[in-house]
C-alpha positions as a Python dict, from the first residue, in 0.01 Angstrom:
ca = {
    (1, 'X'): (0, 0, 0),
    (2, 'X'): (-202, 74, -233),
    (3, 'X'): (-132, 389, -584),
    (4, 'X'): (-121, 407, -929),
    (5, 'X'): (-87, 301, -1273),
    (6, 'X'): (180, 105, -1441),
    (7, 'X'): (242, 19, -1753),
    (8, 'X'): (514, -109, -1628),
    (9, 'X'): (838, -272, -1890),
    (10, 'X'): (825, -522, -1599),
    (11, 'X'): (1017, -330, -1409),
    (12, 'X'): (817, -434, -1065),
    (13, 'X'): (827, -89, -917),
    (14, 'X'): (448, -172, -723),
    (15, 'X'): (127, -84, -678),
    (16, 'X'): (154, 219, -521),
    (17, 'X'): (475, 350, -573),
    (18, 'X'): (367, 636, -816),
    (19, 'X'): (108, 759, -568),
    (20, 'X'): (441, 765, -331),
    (21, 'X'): (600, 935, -612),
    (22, 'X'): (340, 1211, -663),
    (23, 'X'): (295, 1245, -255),
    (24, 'X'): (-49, 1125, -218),
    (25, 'X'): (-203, 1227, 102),
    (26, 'X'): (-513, 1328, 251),
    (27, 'X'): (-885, 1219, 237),
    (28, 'X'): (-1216, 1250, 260),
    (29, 'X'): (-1524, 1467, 342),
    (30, 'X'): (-1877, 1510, 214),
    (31, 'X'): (-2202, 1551, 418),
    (32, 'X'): (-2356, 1281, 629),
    (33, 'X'): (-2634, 1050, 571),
    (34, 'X'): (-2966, 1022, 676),
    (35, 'X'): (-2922, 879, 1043),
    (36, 'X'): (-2537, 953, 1014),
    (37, 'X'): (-2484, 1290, 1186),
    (38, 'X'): (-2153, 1401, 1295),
    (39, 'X'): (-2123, 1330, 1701),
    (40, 'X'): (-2381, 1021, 1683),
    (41, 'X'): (-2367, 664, 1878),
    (42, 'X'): (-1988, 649, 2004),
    (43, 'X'): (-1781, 837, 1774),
    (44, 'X'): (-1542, 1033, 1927),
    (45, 'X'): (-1203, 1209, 1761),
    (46, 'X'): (-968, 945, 1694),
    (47, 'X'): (-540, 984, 1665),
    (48, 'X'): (-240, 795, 1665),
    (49, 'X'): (-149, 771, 2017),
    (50, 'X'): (137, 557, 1996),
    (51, 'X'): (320, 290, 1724),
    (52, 'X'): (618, 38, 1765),
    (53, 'X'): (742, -160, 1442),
    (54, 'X'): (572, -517, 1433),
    (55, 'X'): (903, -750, 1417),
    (56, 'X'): (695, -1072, 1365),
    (57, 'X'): (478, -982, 1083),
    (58, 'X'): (775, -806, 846),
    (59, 'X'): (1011, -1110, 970),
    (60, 'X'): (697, -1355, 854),
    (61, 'X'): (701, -1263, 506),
    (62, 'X'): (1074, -1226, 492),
    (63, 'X'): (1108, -1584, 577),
    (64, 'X'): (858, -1718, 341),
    (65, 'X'): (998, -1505, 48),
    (66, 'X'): (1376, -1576, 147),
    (67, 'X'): (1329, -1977, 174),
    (68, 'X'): (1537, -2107, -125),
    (69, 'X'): (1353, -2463, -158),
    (70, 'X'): (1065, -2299, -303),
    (71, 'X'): (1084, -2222, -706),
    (72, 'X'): (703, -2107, -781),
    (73, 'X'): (580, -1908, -489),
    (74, 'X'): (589, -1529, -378),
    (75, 'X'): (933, -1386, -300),
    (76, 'X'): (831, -988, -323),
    (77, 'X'): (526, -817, -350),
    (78, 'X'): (314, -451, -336),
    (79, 'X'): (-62, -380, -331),
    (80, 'X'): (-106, -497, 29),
    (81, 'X'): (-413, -631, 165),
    (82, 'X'): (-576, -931, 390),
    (83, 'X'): (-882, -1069, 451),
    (84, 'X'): (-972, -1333, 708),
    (85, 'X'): (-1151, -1642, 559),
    (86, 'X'): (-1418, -1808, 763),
    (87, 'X'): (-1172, -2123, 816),
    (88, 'X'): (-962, -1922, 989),
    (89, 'X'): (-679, -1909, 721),
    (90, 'X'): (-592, -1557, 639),
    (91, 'X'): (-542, -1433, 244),
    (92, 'X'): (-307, -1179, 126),
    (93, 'X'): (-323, -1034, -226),
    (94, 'X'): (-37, -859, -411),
    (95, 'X'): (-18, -673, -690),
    (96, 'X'): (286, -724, -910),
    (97, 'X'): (444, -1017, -790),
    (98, 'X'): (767, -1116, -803),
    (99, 'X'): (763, -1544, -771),
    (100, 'X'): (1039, -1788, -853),
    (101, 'X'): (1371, -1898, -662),
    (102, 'X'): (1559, -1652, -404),
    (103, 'X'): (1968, -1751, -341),
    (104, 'X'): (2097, -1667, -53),
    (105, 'X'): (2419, -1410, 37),
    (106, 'X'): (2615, -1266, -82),
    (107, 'X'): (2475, -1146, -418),
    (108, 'X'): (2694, -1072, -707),
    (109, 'X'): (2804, -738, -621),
    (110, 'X'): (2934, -880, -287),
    (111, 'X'): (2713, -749, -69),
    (112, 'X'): (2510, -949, 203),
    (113, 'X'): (2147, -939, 41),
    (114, 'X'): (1894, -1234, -54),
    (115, 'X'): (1902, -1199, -451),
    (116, 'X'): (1681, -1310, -707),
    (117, 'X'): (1748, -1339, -1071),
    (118, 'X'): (1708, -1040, -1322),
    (119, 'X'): (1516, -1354, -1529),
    (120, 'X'): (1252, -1388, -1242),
    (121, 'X'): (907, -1423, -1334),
    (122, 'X'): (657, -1124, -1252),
    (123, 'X'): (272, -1101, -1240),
    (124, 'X'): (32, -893, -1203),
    (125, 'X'): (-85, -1007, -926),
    (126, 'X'): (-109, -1311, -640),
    (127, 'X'): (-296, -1463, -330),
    (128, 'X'): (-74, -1616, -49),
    (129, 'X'): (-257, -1819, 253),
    (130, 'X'): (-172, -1796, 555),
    (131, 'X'): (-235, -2050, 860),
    (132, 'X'): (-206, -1961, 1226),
    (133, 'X'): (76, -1687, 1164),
    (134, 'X'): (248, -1866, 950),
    (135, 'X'): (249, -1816, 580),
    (136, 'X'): (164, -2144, 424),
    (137, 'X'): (147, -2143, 20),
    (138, 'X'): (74, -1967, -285),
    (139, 'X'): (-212, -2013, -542),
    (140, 'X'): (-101, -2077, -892),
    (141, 'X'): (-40, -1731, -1024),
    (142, 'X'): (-166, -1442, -1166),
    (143, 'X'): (-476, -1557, -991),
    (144, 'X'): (-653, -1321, -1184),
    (145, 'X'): (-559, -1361, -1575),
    (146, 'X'): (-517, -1052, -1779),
    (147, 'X'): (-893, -905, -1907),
    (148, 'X'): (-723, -856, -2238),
    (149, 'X'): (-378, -706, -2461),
    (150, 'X'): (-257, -473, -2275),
    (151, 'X'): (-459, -494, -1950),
    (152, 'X'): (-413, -677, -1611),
    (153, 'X'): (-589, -679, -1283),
    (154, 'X'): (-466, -530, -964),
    (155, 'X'): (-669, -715, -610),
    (156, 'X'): (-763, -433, -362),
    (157, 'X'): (-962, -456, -113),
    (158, 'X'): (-1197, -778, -28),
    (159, 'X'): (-1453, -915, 222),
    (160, 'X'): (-1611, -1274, 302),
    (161, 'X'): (-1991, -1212, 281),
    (162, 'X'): (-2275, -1447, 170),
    (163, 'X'): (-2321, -1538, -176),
    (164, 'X'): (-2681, -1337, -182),
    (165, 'X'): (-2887, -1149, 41),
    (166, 'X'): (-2956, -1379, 316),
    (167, 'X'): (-2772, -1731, 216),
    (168, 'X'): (-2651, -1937, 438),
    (169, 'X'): (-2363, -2032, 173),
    (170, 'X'): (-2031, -1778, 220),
    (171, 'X'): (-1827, -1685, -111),
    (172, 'X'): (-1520, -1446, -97),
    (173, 'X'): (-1567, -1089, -308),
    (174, 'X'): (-1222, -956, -442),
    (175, 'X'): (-1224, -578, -565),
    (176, 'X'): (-1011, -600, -895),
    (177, 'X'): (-842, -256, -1033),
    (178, 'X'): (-811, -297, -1440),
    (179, 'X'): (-514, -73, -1613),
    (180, 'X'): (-468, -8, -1957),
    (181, 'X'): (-88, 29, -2129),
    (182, 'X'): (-90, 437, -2184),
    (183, 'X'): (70, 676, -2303),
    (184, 'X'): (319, 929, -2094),
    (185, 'X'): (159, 1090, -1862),
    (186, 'X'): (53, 735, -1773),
    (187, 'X'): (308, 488, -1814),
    (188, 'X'): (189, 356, -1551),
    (189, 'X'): (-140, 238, -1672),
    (190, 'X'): (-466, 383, -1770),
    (191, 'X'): (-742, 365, -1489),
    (192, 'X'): (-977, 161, -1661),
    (193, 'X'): (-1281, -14, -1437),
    (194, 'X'): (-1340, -153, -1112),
    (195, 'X'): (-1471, -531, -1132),
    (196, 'X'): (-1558, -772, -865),
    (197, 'X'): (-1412, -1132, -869),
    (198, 'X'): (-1607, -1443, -663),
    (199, 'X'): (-1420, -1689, -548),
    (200, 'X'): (-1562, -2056, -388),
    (201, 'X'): (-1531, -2119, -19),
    (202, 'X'): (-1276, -2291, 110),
    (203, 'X'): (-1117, -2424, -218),
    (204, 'X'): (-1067, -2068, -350),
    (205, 'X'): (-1133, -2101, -705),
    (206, 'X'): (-1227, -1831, -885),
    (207, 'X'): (-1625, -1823, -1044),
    (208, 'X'): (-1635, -1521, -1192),
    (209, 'X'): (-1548, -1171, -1243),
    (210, 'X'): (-1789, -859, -1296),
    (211, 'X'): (-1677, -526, -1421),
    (212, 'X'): (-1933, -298, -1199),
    (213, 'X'): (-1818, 8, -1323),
    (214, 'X'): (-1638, 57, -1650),
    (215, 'X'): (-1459, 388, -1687),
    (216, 'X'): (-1330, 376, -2020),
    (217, 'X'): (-1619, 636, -2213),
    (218, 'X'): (-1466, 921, -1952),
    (219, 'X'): (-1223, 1097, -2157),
    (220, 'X'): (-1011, 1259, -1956),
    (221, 'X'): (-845, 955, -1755),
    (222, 'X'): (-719, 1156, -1459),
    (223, 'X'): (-1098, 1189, -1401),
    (224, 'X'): (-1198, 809, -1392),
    (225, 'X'): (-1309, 662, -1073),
    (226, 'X'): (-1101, 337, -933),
    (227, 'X'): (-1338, 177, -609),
    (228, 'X'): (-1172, -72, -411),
    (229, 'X'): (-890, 54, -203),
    (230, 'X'): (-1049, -15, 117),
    (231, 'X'): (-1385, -132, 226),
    (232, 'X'): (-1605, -66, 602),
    (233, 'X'): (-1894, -322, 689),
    (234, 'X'): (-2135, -144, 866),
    (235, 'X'): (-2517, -164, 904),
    (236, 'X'): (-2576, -409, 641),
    (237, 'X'): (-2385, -189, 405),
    (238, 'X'): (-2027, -246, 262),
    (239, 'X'): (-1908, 114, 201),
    (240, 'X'): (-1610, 56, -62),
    (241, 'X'): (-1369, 364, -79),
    (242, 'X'): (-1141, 503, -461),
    (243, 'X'): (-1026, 772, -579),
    (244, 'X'): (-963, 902, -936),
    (245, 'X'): (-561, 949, -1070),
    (246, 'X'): (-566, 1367, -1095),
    (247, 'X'): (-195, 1309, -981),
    (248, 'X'): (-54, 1139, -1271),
    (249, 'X'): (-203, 1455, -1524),
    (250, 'X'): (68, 1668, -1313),
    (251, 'X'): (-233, 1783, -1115),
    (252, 'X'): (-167, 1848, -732),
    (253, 'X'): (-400, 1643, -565),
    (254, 'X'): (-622, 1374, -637),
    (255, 'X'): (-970, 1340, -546),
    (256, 'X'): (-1181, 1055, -336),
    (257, 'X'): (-1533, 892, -390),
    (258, 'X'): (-1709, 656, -130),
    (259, 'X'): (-2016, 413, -247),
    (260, 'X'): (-2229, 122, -75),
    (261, 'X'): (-2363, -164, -139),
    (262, 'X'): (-2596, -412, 20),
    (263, 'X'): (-2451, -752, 188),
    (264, 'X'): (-2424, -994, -57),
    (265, 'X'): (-2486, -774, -365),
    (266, 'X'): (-2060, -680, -438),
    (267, 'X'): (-2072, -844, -750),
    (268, 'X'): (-2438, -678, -906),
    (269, 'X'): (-2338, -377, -1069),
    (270, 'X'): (-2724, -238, -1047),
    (271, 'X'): (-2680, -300, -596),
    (272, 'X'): (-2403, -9, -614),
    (273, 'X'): (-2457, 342, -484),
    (274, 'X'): (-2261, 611, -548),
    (275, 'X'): (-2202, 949, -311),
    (276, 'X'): (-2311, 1235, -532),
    (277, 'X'): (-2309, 1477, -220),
    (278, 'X'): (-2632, 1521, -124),
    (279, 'X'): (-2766, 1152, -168),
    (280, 'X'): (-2654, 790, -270),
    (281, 'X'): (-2749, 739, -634),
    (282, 'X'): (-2723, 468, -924),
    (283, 'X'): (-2403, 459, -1156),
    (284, 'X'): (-2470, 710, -1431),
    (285, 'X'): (-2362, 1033, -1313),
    (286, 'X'): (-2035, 1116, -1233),
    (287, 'X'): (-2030, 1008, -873),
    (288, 'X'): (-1922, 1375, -623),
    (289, 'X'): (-1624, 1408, -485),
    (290, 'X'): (-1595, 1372, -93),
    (291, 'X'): (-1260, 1528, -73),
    (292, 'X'): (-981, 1700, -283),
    (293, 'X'): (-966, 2015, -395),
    (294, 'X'): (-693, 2073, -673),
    (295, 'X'): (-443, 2201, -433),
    (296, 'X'): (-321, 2064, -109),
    (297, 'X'): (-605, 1869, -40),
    (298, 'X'): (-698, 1492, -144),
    (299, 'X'): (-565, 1151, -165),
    (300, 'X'): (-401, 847, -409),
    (301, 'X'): (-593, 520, -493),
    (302, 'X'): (-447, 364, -160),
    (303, 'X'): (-531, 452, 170),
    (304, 'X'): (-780, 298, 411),
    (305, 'X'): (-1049, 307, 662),
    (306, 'X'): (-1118, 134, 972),
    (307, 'X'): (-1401, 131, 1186),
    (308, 'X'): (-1302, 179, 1560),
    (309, 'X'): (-1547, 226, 1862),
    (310, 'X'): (-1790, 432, 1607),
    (311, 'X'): (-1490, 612, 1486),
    (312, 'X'): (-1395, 570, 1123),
    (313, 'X'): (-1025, 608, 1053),
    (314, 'X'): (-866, 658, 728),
    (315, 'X'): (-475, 642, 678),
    (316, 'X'): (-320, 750, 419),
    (317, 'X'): (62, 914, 332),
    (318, 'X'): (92, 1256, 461),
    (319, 'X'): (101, 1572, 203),
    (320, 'X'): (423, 1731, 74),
    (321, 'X'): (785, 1632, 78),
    (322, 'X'): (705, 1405, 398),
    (323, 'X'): (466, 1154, 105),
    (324, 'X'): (764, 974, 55),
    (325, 'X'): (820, 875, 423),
    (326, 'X'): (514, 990, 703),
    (327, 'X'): (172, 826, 738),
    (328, 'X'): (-72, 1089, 861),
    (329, 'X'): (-495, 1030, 957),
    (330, 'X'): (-811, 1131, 989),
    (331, 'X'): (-1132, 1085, 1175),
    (332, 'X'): (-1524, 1082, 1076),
    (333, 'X'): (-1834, 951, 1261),
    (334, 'X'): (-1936, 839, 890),
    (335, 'X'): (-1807, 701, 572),
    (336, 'X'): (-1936, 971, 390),
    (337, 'X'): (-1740, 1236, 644),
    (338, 'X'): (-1738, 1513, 721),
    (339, 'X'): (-1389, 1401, 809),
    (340, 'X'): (-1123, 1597, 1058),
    (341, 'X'): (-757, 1561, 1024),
    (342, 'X'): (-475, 1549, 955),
    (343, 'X'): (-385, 1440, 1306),
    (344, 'X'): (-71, 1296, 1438),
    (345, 'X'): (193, 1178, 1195),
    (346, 'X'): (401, 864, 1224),
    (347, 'X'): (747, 776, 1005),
    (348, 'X'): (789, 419, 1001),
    (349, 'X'): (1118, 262, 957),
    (350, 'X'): (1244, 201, 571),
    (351, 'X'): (1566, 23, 543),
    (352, 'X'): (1906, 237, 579),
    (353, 'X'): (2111, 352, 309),
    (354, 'X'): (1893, 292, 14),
    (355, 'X'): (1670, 522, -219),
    (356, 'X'): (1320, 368, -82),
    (357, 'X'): (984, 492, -41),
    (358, 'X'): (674, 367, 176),
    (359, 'X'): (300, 395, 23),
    (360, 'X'): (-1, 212, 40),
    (361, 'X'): (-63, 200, 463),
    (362, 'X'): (-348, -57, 483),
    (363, 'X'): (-499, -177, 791),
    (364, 'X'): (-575, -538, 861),
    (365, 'X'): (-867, -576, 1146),
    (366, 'X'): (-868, -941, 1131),
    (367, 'X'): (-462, -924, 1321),
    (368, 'X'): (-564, -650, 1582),
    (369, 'X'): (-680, -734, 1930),
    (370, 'X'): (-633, -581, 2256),
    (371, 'X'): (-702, -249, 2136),
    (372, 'X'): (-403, -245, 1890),
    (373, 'X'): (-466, -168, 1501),
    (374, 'X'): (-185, -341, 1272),
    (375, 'X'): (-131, -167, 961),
    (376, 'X'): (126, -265, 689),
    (377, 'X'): (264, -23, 423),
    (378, 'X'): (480, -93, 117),
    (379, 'X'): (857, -30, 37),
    (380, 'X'): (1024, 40, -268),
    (381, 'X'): (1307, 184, -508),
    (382, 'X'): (1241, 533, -550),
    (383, 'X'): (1295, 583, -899),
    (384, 'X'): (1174, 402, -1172),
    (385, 'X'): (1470, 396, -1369),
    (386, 'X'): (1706, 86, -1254),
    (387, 'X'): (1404, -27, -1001),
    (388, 'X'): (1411, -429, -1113),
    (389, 'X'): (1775, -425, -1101),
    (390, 'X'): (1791, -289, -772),
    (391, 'X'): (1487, -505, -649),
    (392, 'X'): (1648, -811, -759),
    (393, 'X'): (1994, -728, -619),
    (394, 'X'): (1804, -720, -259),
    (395, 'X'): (1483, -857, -283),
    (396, 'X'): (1412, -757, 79),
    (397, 'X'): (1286, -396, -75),
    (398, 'X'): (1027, -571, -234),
    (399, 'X'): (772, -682, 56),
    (400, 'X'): (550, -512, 337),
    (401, 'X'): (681, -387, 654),
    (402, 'X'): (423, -413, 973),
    (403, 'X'): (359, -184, 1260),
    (404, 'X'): (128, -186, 1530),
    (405, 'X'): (-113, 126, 1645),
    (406, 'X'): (-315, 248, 1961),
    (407, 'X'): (-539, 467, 1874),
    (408, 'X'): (-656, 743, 2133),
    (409, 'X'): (-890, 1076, 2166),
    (410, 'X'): (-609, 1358, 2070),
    (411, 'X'): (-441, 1547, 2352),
}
């Protein structure tokens, strides 16, 4: 974690990176709901009160993508998010993926670094399970296949919820990102539509995928609307989070969009309703805003919200120079804001000595307990140029990093 667009010369630079790049930051604000008002139920103002680095989580996924034996699995990965499965197994998509055979120190140059081949395989994207805190496999990968020439799916956000309204049956809903190959501004990819992928309970297999809304008739493409980033069940409702890619078109600031949806309806286009700021409407209009305006204010494709106590908390990299390094949030007492922030900043650790960014902070709920809030953000080379050289030579620059959060009314 999430950012934005690649088409990338498989150069593996990550989900994510060019919303690091472009200093994403910021979210979201818009009027309340019916039955939402600001100061309702137990919302109170919500801030980072403390953080320590989570050792066991980063040191998980180092040892799964370090172990040599393995020839076909994930060894480096961006885009990332978790979702618990009703089993108890927990599933972790990627973006591009980097699979294939690590060797271990020292590398060619002589240095002390796990090292992958420049030859590696990389994919748009991959699902790794883990068991009881301990990362078990991956599925045969790109679990997703490219939509078509030039495209390929990115996982975001996803949720276990039952296959319709009121079944007893439970199916896993998978929030797919689809890029086009562009042009410059946007070699990183053309936003192109938000789909919705099923997959079978407890084997995993994917059933289908459904585009719910298909941006490609908006003509300016720093306008279309991504959904997906994050996603809040509350009420009955799954309120699914995006933003639009204003920051690749030079812009300053991109802007964010929140919509809901009914349990059990993710994958019906016609179930989706879209903030227009005043109401929640069908897809047809441009959906409104909730936050950004041109300037200093608004937000990348990848942040996310949590639910806490009645709070909702969104994370998200902080504005300016400090993008690169410093996750910031902000409060609401509902999805569709208004929402308060920035409030206290946090820079977690990146490794020393190299030209690395961190994007894409995403919480994962299903790891917290005892009033702690993990969150995991992404690490990468900072420039594009050279990035799948330097990725290979220390493959370690490639995977999420873990901290650990208590959350508390500001001082």
């Amino acid at each position: 974690m999430p950012d934005d667009t690649r088409a990338r010369q498989r150069t593996g630079t990550g989900l994510g990176l060019l919303l690091a790049l472009v200093l994403a930051a910021v979210l979201l604000t818009a009027l309340p709901d019916d039955g939402e008002r600001e100061g309702g139920g137990t919302c109170a103002p919500r801030t980072v009160a403390s953080w320590s680095a989570d050792e066991r989580l980063t040191a998980e996924f180092a040892r799964y993508g370090d172990d040599p034996t393995r020839t076909d699995d994930w060894t480096g990965g961006d885009g990332t998010h978790s979702v618990r499965l009703p089993d108890g197994r927990v599933l972790w998509l990627f973006s591009d993926t980097y699979l294939g055979q690590v060797h271990a120190p020292p590398n060619p140059f002589g240095e002390s670094h796990t090292w992958r081949e420049a030859t590696a395989p990389l994919v748009r994207n991959s699902a790794v399970v883990m068991r009881d805190g301990r990362l078990e496999s991956t599925l045969p990968a790109p679990l997703f296949p490219d939509p078509g020439p030039g495209q390929w799916r990115w996982p975001v956000a996803a949720r276990v919820e039952p296959r319709s309204p009121g079944s007893s049956e439970k199916v896993l809903r998978v929030l797919l990102w689809v890029r086009t190959a562009g042009q410059p501004p946007w070699i990183y990819g053309l936003p192109t539509a938000t789909e919705v992928a099923t997959l079978s309970l407890p084997e995993l297999r994917v059933e289908s995928v459904v585009k719910v809304l298909d941006q490609q008739l908006v003509p300016d493409p720093s306008r279309r609307v991504l959904f997906g980033t994050t996603l809040v069940r509350e009420g009955g409702w799954t309120y699914v989070f995006g933003g639009d890619d204003g920051q690749a078109a030079s812009r300053p600031a991109s802007h964010a969009y929140v919509a809901r949806v009914p349990e059990g309806r993710l994958a019906e286009p016609g179930a989706w309703r879209y903030w227009n700021g005043s109401a929640w409407a069908k897809a047809g209009a441009r959906p409104r805003a909730v936050l950004g305006d041109g300037q200093r204010a608004g937000v990348g494709s990848a942040f996310s919200v949590v639910r806490v106590r009645g709070t909702y908390v969104l994370f998200t990299m902080a504005a300016g120079t400090k993008g690169l390094t410093t996750v910031t949030s902000y409060w609401a007492c509902s999805p569709a804001g208004p929402w308060h922030g920035p409030t206290k900043d946090f820079s977690p650790s990146l490794p020393q000595g190299a030209q690395v960014a961190a994007y894409n902070p995403q919480t994962h709920p299903e790891l917290s307990d005892r009033g702690r809030l993990v969150l995991s953000y992404d690490v990468n080379w900072l420039e594009t140029a050279g990035a799948a050289a330097q990725l290979s030579r220390n493959v370690s620059l490639y995977r999420p990093r873990f901290v650990t959060l208590r959350l508390a009314p500001p001082r």
